[in-house]
SEKOL-443972 format. One line per field, with one value per residue: residue number from 1; residue in one letter; chain; x, y, z of N, C-alpha, C in turn. Coordinates in Angstrom, 1 decimal, padded with zeros to 4 digits, m for minus. Atoms other than C-alpha are relative to their C-alpha. Layout:
residues N
pos c(NUM|...)
code c(A|...)
unit c(A|...)
n_east c(X|...)
n_north c(Y|...)
n_up c(Z|...)
ca_east c(X|...)
ca_north c(Y|...)
ca_up c(Z|...)
c_east c(X|...)
c_north c(Y|...)
c_up c(Z|...)
end
This chain:
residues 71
pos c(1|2|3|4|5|6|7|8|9|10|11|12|13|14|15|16|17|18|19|20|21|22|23|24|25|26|27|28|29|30|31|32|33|34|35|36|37|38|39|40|41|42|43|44|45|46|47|48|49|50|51|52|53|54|55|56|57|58|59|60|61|62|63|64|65|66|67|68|69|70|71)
code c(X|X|X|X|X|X|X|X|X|X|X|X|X|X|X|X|X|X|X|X|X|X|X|X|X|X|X|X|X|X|X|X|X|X|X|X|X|X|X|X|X|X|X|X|X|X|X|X|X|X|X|X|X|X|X|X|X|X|X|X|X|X|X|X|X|X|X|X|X|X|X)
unit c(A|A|A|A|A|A|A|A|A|A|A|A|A|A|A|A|A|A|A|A|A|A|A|A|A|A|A|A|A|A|A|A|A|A|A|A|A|A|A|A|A|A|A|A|A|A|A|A|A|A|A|A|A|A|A|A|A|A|A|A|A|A|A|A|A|A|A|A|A|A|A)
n_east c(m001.2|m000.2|m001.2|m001.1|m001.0|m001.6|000.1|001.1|m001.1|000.1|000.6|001.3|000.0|m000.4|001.0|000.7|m000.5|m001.2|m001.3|m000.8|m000.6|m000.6|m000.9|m001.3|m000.3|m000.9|m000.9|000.3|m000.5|001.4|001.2|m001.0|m000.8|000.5|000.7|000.9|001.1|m000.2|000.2|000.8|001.0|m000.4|m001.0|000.8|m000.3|m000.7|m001.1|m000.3|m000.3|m001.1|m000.8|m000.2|m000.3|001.4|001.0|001.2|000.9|000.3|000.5|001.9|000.4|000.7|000.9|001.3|001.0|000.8|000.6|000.6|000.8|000.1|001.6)
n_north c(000.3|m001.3|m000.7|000.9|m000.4|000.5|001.7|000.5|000.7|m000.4|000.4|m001.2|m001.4|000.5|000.3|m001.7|m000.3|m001.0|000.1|000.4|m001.0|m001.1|000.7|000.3|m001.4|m000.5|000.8|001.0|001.3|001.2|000.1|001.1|000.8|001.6|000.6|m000.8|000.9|000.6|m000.2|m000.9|000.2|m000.3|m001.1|m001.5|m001.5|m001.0|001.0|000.1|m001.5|m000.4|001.0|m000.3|m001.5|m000.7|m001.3|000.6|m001.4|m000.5|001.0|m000.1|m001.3|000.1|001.2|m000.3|m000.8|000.9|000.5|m001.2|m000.2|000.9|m000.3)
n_up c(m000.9|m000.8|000.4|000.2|m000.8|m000.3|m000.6|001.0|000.6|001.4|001.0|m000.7|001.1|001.8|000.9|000.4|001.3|000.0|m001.3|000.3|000.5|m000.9|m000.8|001.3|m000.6|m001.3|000.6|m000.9|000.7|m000.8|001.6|001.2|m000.3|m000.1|m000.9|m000.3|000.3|m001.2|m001.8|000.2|m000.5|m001.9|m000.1|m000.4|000.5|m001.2|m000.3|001.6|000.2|m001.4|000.2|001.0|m000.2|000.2|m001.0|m000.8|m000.5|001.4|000.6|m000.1|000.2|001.4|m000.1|m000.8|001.0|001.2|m000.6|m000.2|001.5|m000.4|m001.4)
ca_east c(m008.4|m007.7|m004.9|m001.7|001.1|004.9|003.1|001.0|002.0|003.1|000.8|m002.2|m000.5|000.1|m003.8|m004.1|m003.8|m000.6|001.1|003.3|004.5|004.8|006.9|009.4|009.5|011.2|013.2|011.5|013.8|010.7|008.9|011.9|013.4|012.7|012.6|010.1|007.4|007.3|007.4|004.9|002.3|004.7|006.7|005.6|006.4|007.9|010.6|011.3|012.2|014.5|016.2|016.6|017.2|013.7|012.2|009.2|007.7|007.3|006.7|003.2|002.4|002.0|000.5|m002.3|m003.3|m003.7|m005.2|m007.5|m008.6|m009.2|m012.1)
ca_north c(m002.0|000.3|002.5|001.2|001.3|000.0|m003.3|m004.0|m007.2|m007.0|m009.3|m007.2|m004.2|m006.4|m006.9|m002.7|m002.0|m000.4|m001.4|m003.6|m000.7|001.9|m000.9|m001.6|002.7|002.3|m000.5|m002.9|m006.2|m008.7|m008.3|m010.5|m012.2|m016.2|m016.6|m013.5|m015.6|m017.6|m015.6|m012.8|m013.4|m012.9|m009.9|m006.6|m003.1|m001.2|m004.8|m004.9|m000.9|m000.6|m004.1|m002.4|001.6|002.5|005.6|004.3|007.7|008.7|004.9|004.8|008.2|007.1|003.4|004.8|007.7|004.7|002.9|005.5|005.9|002.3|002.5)
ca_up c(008.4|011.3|011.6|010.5|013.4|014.3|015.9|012.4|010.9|007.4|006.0|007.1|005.0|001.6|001.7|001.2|m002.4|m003.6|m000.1|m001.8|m004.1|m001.2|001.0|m002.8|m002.0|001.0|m000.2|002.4|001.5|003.4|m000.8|m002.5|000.3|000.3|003.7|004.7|003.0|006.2|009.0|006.8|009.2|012.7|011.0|012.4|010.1|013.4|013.7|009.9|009.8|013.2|011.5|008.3|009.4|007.6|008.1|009.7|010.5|006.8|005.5|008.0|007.2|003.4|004.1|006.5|003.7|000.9|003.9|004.1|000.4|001.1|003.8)
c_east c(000.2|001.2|001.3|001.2|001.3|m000.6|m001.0|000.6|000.2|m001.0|m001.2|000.2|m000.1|m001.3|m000.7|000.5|000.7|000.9|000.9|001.1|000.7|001.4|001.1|000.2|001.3|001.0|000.1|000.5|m001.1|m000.3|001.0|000.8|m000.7|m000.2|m001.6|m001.3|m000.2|m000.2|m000.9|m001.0|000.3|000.8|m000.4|001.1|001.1|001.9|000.9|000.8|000.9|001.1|000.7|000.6|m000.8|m000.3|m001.9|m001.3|m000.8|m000.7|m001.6|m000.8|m001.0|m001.3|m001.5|m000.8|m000.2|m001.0|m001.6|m001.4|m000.7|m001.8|m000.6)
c_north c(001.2|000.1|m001.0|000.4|m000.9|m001.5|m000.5|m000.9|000.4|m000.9|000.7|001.3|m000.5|m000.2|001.6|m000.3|000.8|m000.2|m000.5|001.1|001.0|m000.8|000.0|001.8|000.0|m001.1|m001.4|m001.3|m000.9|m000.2|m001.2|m000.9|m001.7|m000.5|001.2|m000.6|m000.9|000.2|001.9|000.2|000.1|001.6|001.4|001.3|000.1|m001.2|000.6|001.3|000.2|m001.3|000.5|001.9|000.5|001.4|m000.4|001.1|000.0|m001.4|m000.3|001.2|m000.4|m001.6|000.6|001.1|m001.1|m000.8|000.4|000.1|m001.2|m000.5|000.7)
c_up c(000.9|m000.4|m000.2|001.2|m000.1|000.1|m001.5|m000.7|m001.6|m000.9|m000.1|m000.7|m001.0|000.1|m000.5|m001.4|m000.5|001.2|m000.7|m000.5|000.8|000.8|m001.3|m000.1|000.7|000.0|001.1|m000.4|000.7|m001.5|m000.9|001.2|000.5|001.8|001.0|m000.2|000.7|001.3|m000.4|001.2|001.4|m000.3|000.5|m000.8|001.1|m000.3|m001.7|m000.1|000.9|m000.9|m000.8|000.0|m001.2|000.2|000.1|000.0|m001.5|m001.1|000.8|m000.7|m001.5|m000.1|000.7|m000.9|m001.1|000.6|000.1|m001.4|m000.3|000.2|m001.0)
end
């Protein structure tokens, strides 16, 4: 998977291994909420994180080094 950025959807991260975990980290509510499971596949990281007041910076930082170990 290339780099991970703001515009990456989130389903595209949940197929890294361990993303799930790093996103339940950052207290990404998308993992338990009933309707996210629906619009997984239009949601983009960067949206989800500005909606939620995320730290964005620090939550790529760690997805793109597991991404990484990955490759």
């Amino acid at each position: 998977m290339p780099k991970i950025t703001e515009e990456t959807i989130l389903a595209e991260i949940l197929k890294i291994p361990d993303a799930q975990e790093i996103l339940a980290k950052y207290n990404l509510p998308c993992l338990s909420c009933p309707m996210a499971k629906f619009e997984i596949e239009k949601l983009k990281i960067g949206q989800v994180c500005q909606m939620y007041g995320l730290d964005i910076d620090n939550l790529l930082k760690e997805l793109n080094k597991k991404n990484e170990k990955k490759n």
